[in-house]
Predicted model as a PDB file, atoms N, CA, C, CB and O in Angstrom, pLDDT in the B-factor column:
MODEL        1                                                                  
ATOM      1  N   UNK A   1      27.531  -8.528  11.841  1.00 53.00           N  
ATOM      2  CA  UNK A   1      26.809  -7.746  10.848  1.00 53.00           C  
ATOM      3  C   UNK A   1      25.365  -8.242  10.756  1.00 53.00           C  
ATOM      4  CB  UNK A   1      27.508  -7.829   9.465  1.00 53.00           C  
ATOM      5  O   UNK A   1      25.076  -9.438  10.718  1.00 53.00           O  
ATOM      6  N   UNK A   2      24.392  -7.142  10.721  1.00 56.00           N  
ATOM      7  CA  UNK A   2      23.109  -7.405  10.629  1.00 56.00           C  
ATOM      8  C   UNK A   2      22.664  -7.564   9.134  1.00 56.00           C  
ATOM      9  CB  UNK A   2      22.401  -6.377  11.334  1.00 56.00           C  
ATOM     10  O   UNK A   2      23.407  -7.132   8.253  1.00 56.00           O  
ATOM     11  N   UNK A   3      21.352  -8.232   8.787  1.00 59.00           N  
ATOM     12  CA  UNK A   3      20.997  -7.998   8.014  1.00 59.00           C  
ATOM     13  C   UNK A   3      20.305  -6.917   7.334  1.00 59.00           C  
ATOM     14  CB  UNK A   3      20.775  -8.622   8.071  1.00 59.00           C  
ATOM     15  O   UNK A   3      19.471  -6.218   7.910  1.00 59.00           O  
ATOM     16  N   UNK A   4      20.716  -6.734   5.825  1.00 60.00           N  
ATOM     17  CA  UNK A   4      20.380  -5.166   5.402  1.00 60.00           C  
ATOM     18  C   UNK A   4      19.116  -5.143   5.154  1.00 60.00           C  
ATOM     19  CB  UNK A   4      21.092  -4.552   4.145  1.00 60.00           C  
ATOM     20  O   UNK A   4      18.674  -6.045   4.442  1.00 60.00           O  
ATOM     21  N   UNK A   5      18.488  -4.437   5.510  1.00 63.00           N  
ATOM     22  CA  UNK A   5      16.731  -4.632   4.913  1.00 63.00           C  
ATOM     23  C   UNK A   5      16.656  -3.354   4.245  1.00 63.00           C  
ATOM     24  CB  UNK A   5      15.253  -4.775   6.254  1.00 63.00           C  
ATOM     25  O   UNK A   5      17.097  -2.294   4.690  1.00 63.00           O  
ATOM     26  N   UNK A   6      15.922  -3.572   2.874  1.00 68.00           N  
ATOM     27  CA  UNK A   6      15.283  -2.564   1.618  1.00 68.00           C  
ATOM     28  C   UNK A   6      14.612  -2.105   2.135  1.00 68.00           C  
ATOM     29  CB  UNK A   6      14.643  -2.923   0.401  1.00 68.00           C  
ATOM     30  O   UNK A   6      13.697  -2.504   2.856  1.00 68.00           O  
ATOM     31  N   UNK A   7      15.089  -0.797   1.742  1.00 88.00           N  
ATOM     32  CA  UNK A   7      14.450   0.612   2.001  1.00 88.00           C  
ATOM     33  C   UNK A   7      12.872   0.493   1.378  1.00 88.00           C  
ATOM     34  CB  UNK A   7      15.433   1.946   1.146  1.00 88.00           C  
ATOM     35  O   UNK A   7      11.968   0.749   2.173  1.00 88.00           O  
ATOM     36  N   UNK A   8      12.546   0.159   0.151  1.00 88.00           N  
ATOM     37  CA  UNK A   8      11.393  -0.005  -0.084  1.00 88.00           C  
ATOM     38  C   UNK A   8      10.889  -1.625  -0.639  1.00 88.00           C  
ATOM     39  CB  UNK A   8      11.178   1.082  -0.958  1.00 88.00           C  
ATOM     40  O   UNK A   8      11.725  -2.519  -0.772  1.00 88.00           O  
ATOM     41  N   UNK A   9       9.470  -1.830  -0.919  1.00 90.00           N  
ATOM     42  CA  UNK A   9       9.430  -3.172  -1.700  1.00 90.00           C  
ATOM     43  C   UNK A   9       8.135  -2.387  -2.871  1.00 90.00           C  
ATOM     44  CB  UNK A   9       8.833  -4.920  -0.480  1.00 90.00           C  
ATOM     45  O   UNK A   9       7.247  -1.569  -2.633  1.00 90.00           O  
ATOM     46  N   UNK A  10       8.545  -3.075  -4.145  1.00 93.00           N  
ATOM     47  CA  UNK A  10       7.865  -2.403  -4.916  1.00 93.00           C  
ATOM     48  C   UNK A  10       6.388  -3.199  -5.597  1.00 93.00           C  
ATOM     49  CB  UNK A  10       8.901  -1.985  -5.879  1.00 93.00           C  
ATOM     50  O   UNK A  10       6.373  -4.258  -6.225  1.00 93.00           O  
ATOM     51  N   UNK A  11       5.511  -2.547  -5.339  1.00 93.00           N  
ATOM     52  CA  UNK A  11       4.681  -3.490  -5.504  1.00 93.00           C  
ATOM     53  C   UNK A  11       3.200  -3.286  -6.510  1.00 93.00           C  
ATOM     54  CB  UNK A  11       4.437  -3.791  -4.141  1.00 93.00           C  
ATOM     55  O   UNK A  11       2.193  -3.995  -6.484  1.00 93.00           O  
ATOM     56  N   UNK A  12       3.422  -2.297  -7.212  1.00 90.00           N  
ATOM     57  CA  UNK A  12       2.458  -1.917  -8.670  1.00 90.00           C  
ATOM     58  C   UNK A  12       2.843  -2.939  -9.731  1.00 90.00           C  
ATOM     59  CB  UNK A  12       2.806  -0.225  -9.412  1.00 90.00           C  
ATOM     60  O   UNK A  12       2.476  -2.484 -10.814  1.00 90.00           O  
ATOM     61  N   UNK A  13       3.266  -3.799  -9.841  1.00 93.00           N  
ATOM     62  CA  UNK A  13       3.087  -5.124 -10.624  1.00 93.00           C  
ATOM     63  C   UNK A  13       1.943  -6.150 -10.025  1.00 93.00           C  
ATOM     64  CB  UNK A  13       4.535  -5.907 -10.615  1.00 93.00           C  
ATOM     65  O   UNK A  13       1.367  -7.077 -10.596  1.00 93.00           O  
ATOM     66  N   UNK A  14       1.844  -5.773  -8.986  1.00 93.00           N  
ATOM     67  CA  UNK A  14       1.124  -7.072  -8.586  1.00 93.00           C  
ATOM     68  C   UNK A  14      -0.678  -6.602  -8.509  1.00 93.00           C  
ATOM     69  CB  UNK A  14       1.858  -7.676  -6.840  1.00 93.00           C  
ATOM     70  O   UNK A  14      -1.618  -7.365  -8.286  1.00 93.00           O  
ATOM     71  N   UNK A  15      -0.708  -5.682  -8.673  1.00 93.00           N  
ATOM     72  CA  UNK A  15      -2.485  -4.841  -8.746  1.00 93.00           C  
ATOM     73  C   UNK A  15      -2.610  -5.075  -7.371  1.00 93.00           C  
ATOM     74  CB  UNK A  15      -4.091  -5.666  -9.834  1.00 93.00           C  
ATOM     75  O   UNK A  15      -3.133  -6.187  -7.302  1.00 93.00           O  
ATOM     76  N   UNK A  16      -2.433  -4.671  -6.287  1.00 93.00           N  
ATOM     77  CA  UNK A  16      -3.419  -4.967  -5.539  1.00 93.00           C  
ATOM     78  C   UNK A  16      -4.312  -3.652  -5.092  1.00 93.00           C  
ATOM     79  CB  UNK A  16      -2.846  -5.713  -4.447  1.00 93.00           C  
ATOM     80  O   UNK A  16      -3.780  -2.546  -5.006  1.00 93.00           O  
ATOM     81  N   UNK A  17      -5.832  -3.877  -4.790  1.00 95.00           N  
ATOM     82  CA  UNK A  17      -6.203  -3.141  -4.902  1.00 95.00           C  
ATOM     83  C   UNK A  17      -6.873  -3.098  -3.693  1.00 95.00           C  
ATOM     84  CB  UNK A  17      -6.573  -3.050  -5.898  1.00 95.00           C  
ATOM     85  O   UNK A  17      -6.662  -4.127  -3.050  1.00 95.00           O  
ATOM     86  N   UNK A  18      -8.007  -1.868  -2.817  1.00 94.00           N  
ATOM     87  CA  UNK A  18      -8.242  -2.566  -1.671  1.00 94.00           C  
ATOM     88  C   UNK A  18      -9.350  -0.813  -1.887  1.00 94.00           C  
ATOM     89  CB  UNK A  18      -6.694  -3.142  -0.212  1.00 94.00           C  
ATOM     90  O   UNK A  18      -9.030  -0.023  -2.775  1.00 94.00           O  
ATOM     91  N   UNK A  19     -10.450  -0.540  -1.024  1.00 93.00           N  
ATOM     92  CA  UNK A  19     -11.499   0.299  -0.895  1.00 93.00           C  
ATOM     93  C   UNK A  19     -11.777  -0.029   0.822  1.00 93.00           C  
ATOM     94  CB  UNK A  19     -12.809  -0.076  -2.088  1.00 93.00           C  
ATOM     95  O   UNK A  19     -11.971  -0.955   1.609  1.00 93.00           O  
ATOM     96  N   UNK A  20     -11.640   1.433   0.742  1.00 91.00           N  
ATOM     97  CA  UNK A  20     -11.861   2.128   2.343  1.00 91.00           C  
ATOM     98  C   UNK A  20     -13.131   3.345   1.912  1.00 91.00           C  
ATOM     99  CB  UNK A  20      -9.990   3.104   3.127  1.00 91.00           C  
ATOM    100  O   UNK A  20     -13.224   3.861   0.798  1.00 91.00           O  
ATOM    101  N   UNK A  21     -13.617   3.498   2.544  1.00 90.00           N  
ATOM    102  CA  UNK A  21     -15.252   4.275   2.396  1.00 90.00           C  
ATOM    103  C   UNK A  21     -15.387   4.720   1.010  1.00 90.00           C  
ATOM    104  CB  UNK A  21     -15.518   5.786   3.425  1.00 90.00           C  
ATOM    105  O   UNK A  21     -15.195   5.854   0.572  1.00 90.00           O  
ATOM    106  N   UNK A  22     -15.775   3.572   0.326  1.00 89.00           N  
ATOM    107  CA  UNK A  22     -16.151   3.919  -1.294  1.00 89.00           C  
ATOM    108  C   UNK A  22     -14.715   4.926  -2.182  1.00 89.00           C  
ATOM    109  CB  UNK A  22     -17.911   5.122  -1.223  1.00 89.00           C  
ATOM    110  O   UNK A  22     -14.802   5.508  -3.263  1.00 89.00           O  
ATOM    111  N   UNK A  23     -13.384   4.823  -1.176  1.00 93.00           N  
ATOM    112  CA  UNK A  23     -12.584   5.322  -2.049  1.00 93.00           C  
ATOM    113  C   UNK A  23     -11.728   3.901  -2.496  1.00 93.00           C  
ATOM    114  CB  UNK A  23     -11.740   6.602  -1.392  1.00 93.00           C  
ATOM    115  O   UNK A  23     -11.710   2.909  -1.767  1.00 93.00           O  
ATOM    116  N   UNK A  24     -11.089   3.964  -3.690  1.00 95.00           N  
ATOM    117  CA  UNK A  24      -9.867   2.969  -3.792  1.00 95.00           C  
ATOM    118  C   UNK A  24      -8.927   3.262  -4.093  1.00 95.00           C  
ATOM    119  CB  UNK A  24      -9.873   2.086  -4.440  1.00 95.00           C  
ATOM    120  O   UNK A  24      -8.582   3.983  -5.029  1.00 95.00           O  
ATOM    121  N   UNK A  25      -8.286   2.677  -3.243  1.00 95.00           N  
ATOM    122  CA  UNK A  25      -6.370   2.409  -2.863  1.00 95.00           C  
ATOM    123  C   UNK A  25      -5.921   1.335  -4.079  1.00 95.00           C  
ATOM    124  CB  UNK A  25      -5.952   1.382  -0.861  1.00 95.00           C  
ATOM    125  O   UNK A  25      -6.464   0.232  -4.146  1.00 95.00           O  
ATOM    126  N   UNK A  26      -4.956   1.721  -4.965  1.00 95.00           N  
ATOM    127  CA  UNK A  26      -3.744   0.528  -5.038  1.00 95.00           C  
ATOM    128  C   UNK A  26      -2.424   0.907  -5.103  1.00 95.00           C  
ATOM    129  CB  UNK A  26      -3.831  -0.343  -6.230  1.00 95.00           C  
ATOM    130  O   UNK A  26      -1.781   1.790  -5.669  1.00 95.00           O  
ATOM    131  N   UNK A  27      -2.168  -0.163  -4.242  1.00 95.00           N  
ATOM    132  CA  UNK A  27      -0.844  -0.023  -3.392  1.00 95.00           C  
ATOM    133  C   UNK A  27       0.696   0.217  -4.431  1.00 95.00           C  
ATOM    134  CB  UNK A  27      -0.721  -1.638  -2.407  1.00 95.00           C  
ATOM    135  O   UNK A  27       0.939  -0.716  -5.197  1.00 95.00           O  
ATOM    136  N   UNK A  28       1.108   0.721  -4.437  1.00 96.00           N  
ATOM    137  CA  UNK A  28       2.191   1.208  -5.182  1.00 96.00           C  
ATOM    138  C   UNK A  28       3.811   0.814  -5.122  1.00 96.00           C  
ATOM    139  CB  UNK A  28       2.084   2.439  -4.929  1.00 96.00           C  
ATOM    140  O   UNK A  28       4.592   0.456  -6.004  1.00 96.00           O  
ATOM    141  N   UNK A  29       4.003   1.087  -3.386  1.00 95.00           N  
ATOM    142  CA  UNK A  29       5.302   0.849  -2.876  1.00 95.00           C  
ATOM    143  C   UNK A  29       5.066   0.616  -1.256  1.00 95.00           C  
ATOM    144  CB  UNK A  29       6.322   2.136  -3.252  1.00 95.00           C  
ATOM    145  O   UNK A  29       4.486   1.515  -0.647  1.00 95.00           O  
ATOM    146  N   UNK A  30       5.266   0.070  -0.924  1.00 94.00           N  
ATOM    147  CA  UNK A  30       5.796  -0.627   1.136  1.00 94.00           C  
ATOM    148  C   UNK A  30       7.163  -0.285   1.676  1.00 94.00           C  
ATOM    149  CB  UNK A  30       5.990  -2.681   1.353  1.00 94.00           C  
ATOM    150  O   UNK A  30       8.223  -0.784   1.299  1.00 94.00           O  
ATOM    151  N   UNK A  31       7.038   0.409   2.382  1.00 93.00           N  
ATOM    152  CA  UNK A  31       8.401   0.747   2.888  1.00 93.00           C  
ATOM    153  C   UNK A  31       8.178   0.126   4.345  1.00 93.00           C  
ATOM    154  CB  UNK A  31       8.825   2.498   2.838  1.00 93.00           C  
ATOM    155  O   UNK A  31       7.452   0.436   5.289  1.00 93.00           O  
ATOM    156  N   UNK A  32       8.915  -0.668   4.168  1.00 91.00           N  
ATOM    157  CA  UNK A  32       9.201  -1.521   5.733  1.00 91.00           C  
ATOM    158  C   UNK A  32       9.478  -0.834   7.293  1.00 91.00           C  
ATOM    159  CB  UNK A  32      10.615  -2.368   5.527  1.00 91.00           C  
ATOM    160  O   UNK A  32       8.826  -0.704   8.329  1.00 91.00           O  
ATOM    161  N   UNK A  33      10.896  -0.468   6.788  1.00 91.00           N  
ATOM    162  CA  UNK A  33      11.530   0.750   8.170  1.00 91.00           C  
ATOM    163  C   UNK A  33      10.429   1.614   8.310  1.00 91.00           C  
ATOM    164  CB  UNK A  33      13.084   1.913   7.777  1.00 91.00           C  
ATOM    165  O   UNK A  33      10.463   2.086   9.446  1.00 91.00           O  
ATOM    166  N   UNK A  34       9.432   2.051   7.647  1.00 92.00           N  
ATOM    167  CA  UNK A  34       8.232   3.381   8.349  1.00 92.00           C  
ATOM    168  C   UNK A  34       6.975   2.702   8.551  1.00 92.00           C  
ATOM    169  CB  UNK A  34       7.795   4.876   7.189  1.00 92.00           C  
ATOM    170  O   UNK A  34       6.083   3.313   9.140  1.00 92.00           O  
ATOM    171  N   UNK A  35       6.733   1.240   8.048  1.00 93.00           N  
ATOM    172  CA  UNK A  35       6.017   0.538   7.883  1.00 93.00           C  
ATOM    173  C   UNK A  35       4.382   1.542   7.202  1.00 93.00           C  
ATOM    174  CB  UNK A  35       6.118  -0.277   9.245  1.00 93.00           C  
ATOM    175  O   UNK A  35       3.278   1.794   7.684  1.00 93.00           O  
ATOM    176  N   UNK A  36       5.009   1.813   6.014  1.00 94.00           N  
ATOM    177  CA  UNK A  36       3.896   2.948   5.553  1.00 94.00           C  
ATOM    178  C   UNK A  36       4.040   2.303   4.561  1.00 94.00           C  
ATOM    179  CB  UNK A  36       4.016   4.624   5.505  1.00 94.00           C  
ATOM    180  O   UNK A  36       4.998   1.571   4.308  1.00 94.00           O  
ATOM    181  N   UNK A  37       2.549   2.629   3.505  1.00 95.00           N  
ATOM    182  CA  UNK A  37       2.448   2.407   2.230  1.00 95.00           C  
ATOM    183  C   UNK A  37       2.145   3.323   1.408  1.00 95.00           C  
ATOM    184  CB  UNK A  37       1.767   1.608   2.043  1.00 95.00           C  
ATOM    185  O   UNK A  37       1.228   4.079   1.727  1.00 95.00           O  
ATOM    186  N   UNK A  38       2.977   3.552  -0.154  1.00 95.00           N  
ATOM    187  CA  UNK A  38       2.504   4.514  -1.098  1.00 95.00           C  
ATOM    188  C   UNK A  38       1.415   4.135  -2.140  1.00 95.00           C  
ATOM    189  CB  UNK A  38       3.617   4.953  -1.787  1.00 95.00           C  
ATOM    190  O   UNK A  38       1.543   3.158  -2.878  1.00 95.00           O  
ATOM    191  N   UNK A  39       0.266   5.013  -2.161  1.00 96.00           N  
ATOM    192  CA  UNK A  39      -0.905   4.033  -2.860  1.00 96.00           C  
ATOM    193  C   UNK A  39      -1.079   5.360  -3.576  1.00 96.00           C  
ATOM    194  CB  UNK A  39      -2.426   3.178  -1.865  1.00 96.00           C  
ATOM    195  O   UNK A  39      -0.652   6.447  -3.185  1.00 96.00           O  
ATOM    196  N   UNK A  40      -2.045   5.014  -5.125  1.00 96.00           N  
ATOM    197  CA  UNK A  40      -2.861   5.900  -5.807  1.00 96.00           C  
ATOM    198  C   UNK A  40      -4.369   6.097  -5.247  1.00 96.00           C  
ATOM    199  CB  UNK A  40      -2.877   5.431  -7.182  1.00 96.00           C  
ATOM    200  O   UNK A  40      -4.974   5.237  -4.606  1.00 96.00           O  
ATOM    201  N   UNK A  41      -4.688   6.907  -5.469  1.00 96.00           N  
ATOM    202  CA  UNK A  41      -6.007   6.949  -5.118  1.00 96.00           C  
ATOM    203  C   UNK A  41      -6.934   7.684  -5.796  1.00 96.00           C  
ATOM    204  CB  UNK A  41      -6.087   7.286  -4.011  1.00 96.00           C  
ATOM    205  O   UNK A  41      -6.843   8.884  -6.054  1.00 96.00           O  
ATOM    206  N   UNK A  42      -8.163   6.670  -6.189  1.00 94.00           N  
ATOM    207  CA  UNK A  42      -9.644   6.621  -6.990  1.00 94.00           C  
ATOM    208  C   UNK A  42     -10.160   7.106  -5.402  1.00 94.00           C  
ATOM    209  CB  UNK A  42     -10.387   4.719  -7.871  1.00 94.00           C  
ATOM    210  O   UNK A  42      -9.875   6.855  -4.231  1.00 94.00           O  
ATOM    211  N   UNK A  43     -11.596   8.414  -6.582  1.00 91.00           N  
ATOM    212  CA  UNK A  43     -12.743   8.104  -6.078  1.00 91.00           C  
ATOM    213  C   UNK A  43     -13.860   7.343  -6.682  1.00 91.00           C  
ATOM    214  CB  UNK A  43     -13.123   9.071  -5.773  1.00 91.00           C  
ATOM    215  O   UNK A  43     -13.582   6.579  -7.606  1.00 91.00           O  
ATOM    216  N   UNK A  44     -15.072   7.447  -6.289  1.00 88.00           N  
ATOM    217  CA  UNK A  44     -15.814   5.966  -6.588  1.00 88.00           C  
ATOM    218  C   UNK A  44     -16.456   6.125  -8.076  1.00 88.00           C  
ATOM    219  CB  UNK A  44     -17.202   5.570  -5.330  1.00 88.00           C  
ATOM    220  O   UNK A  44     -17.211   5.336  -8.645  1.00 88.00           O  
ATOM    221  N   UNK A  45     -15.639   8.105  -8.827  1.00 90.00           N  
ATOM    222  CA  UNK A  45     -16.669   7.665 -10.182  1.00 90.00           C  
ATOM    223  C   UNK A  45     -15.435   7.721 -10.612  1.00 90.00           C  
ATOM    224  CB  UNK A  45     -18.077   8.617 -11.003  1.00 90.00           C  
ATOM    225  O   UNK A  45     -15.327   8.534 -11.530  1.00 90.00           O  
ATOM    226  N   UNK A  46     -14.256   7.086 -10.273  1.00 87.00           N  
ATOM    227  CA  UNK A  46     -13.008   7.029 -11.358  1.00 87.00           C  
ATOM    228  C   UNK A  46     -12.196   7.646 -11.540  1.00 87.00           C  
ATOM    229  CB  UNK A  46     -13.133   7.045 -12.351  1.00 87.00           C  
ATOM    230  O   UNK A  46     -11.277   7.255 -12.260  1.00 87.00           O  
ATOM    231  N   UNK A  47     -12.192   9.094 -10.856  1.00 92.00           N  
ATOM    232  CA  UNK A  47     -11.228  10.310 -10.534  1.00 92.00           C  
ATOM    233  C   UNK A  47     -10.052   9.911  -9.752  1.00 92.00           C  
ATOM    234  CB  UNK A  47     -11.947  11.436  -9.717  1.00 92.00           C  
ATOM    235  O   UNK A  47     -10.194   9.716  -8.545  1.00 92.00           O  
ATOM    236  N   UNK A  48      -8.640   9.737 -10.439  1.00 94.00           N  
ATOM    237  CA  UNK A  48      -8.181   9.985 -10.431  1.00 94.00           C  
ATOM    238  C   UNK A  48      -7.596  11.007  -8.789  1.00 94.00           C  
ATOM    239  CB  UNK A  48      -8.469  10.008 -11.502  1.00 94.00           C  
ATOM    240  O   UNK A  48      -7.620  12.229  -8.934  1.00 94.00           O  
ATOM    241  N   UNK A  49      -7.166  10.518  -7.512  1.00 94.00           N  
ATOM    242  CA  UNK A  49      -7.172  12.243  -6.500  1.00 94.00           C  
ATOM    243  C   UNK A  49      -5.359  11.839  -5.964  1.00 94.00           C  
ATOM    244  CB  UNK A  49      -8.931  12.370  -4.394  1.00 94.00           C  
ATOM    245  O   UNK A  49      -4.863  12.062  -4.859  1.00 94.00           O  
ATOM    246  N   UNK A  50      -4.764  11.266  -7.056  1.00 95.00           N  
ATOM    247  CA  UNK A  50      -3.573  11.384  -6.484  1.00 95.00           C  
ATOM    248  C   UNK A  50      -2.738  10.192  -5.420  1.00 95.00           C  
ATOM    249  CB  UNK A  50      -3.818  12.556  -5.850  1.00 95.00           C  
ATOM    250  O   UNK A  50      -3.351   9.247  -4.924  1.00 95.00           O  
ATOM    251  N   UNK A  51      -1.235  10.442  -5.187  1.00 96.00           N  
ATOM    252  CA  UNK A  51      -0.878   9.895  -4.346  1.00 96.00           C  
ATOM    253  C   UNK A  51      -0.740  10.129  -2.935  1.00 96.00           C  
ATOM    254  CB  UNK A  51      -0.185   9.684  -4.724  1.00 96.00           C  
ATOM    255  O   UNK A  51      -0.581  11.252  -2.457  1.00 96.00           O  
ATOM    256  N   UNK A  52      -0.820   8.735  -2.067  1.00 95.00           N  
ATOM    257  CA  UNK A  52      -0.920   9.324  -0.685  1.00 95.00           C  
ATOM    258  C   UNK A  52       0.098   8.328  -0.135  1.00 95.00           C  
ATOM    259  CB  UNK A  52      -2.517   9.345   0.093  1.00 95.00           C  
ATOM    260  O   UNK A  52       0.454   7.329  -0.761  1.00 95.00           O  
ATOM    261  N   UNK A  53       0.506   8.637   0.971  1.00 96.00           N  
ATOM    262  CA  UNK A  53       1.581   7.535   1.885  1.00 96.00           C  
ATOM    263  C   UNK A  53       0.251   7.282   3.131  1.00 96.00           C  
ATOM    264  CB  UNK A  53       3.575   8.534   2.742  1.00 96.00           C  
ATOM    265  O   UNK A  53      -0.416   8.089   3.779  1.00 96.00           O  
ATOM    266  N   UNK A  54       0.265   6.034   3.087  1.00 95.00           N  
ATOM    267  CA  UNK A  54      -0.786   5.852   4.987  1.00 95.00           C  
ATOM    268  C   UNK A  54      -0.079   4.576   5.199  1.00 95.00           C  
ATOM    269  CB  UNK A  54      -3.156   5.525   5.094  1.00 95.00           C  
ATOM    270  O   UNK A  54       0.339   3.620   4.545  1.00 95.00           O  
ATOM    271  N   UNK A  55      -0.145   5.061   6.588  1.00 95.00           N  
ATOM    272  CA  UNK A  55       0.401   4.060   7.713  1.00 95.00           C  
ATOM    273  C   UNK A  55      -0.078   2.594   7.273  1.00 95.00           C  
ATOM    274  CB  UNK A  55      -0.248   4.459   9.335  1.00 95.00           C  
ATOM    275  O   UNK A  55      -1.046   2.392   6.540  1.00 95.00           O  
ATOM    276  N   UNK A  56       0.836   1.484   7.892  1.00 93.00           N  
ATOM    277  CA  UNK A  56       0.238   0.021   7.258  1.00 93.00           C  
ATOM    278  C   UNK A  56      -0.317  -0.178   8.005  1.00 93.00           C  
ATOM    279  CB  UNK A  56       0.910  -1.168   6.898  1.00 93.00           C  
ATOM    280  O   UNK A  56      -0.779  -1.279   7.703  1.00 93.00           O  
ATOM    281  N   UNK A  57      -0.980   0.270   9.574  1.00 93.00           N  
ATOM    282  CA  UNK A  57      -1.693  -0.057  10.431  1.00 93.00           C  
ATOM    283  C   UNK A  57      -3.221   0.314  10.002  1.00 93.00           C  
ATOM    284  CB  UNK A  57      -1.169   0.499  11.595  1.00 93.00           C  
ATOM    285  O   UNK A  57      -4.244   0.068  10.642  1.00 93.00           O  
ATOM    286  N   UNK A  58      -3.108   0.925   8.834  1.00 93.00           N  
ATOM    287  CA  UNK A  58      -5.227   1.424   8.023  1.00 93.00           C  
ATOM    288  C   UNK A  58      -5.202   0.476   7.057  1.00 93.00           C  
ATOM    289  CB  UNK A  58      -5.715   3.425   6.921  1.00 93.00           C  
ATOM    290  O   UNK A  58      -6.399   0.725   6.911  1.00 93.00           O  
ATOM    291  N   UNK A  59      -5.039  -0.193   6.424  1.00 93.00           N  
ATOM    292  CA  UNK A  59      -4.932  -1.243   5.598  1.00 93.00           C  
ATOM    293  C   UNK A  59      -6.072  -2.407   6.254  1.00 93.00           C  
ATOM    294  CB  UNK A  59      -3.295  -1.717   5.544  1.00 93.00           C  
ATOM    295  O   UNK A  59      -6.037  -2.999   7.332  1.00 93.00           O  
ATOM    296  N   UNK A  60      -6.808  -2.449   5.437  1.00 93.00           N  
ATOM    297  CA  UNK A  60      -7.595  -3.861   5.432  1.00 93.00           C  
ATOM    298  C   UNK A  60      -6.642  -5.189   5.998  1.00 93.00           C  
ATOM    299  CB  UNK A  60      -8.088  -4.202   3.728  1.00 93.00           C  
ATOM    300  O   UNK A  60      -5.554  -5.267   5.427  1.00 93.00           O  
ATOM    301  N   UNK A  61      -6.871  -6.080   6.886  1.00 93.00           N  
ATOM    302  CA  UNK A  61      -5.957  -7.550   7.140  1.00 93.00           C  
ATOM    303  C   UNK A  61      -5.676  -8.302   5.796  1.00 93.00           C  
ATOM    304  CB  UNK A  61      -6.853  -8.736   8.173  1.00 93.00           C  
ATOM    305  O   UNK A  61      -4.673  -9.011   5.721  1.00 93.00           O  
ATOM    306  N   UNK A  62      -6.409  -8.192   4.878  1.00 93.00           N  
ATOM    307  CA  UNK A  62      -6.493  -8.960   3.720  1.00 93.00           C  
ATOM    308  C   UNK A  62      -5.299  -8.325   3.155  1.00 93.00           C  
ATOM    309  CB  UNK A  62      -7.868  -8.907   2.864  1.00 93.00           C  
ATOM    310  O   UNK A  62      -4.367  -9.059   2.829  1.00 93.00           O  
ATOM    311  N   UNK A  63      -5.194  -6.919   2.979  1.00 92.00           N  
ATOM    312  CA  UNK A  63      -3.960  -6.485   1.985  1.00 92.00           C  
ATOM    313  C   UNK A  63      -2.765  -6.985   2.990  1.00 92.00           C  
ATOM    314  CB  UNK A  63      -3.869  -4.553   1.538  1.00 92.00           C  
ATOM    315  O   UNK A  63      -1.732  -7.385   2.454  1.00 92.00           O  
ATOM    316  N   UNK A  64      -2.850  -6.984   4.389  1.00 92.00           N  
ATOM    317  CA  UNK A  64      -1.960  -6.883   5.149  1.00 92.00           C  
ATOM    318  C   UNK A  64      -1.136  -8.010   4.862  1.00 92.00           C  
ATOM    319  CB  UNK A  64      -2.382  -6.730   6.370  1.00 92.00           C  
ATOM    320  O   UNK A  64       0.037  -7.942   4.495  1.00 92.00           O  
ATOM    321  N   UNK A  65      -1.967  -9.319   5.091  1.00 92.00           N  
ATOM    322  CA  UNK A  65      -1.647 -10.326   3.899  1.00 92.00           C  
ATOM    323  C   UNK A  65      -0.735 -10.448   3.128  1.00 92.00           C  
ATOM    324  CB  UNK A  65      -2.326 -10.340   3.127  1.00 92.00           C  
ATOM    325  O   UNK A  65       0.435 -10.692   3.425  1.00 92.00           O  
ATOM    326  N   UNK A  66      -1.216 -10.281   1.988  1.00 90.00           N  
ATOM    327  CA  UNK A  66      -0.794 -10.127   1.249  1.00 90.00           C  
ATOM    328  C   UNK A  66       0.623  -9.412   0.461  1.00 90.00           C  
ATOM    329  CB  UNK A  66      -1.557 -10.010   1.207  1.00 90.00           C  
ATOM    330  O   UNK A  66       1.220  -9.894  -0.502  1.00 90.00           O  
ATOM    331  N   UNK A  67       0.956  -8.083   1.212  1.00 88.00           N  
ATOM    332  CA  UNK A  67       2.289  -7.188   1.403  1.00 88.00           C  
ATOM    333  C   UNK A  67       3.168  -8.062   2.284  1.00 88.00           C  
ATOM    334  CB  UNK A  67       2.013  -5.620   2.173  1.00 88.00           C  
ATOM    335  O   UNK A  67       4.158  -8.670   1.876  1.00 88.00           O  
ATOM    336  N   UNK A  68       2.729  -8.064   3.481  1.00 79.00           N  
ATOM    337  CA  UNK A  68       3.929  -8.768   4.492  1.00 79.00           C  
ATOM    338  C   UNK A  68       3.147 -10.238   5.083  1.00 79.00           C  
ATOM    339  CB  UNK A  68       4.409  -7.499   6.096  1.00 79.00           C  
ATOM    340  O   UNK A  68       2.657 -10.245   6.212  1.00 79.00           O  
ATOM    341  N   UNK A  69       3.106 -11.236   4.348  1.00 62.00           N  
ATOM    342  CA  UNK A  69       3.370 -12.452   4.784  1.00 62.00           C  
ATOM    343  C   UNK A  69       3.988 -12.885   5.803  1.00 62.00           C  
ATOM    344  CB  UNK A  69       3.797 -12.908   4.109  1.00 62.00           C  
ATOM    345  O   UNK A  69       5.216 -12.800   5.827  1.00 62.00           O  
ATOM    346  N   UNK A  70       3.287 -13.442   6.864  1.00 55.00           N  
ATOM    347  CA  UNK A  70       4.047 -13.827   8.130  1.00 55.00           C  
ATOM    348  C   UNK A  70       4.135 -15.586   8.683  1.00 55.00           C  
ATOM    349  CB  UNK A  70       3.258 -12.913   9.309  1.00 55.00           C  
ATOM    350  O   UNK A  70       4.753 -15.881   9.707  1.00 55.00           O  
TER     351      UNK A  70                                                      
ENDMDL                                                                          
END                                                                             
């Protein structure tokens, strides 16, 4: 028997926050098996534009970090 790995890891307790071309991301939920992340997303005067899923391969190294510790 293999080990079971979680479907998601939840991670809006921890703030992390991260800005890709004057927009900002914080990260919400990590889903391992798709290796995607669910983030909110600001634009740069504070609006509010919703949730998005993006691949963990667009992520800054720093958040990368930080989510999956290696």
């Amino acid at each position: 028997m293999g080990k079971k790995q979680k479907k998601s890891v939840e991670l809006s307790d921890q703030k992390i926050n991260f800005m890709i071309q004057k927009i900002s991301y914080k990260a919400i939920r990590y889903y391992p098996t798709a290796m995607s992340l669910d983030v909110m997303v600001t634009d740069e005067d504070g609006t509010k534009l919703g949730m998005q899923n993006i691949p963990f391969a667009h992520i800054p190294k720093e958040i990368k970090k930080i989510i999956k510790p290696n």
